[in-house]
C-alpha positions as CSV (number, residue, x, y, z in Angstrom):
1,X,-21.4,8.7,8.2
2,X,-21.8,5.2,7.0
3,X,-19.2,3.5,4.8
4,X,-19.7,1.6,1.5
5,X,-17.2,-0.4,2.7
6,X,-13.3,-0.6,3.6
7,X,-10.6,-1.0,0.5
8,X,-6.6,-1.7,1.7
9,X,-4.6,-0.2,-1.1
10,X,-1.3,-2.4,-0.4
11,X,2.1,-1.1,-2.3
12,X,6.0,-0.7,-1.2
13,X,6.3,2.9,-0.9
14,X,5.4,6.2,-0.1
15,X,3.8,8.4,-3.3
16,X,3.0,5.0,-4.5
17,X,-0.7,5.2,-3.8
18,X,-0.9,8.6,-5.5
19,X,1.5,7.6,-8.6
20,X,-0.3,4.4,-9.3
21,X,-4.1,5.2,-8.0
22,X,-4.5,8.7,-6.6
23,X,-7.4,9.6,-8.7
24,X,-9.5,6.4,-7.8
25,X,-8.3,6.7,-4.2
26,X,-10.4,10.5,-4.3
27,X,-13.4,9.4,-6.3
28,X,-13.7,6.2,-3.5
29,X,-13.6,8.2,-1.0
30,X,-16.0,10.8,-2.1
31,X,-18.5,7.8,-2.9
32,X,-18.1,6.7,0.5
33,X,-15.6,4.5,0.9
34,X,-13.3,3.9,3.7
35,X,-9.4,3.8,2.6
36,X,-6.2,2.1,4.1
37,X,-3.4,2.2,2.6
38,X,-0.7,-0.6,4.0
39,X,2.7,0.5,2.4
40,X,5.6,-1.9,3.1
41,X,8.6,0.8,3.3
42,X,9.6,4.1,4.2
43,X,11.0,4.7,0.9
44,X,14.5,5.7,2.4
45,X,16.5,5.0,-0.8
46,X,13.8,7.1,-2.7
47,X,16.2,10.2,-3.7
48,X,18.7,11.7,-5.7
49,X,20.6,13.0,-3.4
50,X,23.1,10.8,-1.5
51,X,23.9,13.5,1.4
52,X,20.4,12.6,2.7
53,X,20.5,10.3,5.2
54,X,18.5,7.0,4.8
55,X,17.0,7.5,8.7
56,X,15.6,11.8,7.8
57,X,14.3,11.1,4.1
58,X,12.2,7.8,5.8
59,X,10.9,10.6,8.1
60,X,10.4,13.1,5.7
61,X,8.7,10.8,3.1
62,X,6.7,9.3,5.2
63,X,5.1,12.4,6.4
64,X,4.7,13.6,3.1
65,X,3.0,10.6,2.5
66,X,0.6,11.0,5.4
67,X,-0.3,14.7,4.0
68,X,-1.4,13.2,0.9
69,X,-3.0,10.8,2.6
70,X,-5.2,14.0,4.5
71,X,-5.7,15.3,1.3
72,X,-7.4,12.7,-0.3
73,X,-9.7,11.5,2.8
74,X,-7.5,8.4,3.5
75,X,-8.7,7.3,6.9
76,X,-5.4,5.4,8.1
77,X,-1.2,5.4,6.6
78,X,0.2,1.8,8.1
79,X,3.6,1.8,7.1
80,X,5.2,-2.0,7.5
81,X,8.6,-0.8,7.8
82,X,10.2,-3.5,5.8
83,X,13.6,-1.7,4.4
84,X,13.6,-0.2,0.9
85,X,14.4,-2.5,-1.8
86,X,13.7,-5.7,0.4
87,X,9.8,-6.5,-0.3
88,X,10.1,-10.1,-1.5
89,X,7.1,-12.7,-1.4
90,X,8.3,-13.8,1.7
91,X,6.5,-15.9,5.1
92,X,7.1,-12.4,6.8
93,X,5.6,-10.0,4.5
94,X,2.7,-12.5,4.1
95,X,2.4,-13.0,7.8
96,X,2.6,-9.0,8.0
97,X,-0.2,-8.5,5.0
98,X,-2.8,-11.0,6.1
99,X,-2.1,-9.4,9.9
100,X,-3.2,-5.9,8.6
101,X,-6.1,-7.7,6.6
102,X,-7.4,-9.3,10.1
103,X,-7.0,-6.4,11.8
104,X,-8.7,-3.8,8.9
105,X,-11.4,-6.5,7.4
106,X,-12.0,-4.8,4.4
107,X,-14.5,-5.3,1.2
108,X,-11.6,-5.3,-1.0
109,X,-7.7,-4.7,-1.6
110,X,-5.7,-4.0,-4.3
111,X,-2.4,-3.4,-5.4
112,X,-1.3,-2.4,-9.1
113,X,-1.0,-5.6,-11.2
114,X,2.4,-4.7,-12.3
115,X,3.6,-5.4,-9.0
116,X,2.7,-8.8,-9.7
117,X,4.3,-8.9,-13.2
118,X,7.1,-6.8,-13.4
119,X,11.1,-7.9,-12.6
120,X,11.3,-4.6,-10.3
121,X,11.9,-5.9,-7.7
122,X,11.4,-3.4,-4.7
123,X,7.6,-3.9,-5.3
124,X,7.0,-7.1,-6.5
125,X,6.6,-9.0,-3.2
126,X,3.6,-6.8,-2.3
127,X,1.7,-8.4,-5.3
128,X,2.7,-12.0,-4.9
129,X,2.6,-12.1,-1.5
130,X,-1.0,-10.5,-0.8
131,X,-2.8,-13.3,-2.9
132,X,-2.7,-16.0,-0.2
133,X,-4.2,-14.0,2.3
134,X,-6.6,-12.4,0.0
135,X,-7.2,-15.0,-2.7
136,X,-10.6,-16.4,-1.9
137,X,-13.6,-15.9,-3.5
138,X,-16.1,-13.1,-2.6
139,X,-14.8,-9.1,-2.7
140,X,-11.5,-9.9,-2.3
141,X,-9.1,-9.1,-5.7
142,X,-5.9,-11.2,-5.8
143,X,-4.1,-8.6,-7.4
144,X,-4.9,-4.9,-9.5
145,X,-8.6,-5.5,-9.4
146,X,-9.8,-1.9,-8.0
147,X,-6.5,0.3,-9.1
């Protein structure tokens, strides 16, 4: 089956992609489009319950995350494996982004603009740091364009 084309969806955590965009993420796919989501964390500090240890709820969350993934028609999970809370607009997470833009090539990316805008922190570097690698002209969005 042909492709319309490839869209990264690029946030920090696991559920992210259904929390901020899961509807879109299911009508894409059923138009044809191919969908990557690049998440930056594991989401191991992403519970209630402090007898959890950080090390099983990555494991857990991140194969919940790869279920819903299924679900949806997500072709590929890429999990950066930056730790939970430490996203900033850094060299690394930019090196790391434009590496899984290179290796992906999509149409387009996206990440909710309120990563971009917001003072929570554990997402904000997503935002900021994918507009370098993805902020030329063409089907690129430097930030929330699709989601």
């Amino acid at each position: 089956m042909s492709t319309k084309g490839r869209v990264l969806v690029i946030l920090a955590h696991p559920d992210d992609p259904e929390f901020f965009c899961g509807g879109t993420v299911g009508r894409w796919v059923r138009e044809g489009w191919e969908i990557i989501y690049i998440l930056a964390t594991h989401g191991e500090r992403g519970s209630d319950d402090p007898t959890v240890p950080t090390e099983q709820l990555a494991r857990i969350r991140e194969e919940e995350q790869r279920a819903a993934a299924r679900v949806l028609g997500v072709r590929e999970v890429v999990f950066l494996d930056y730790p939970d809370g430490s996203p900033t607009p850094s060299l690394g997470l930019r090196r790391d982004l434009t590496r899984q833009i290179r290796r992906w090539r999509p149409s387009a990316s996206t990440a909710p603009r309120s990563l971009t805008r917001t003072a929570w922190r554990p997402g904000c570097g997503n935002g900021t740091a994918k507009r370098s690698p993805t902020g030329r002209s063409g089907t690129w969005s430097a930030s929330g364009g699709l989601c």
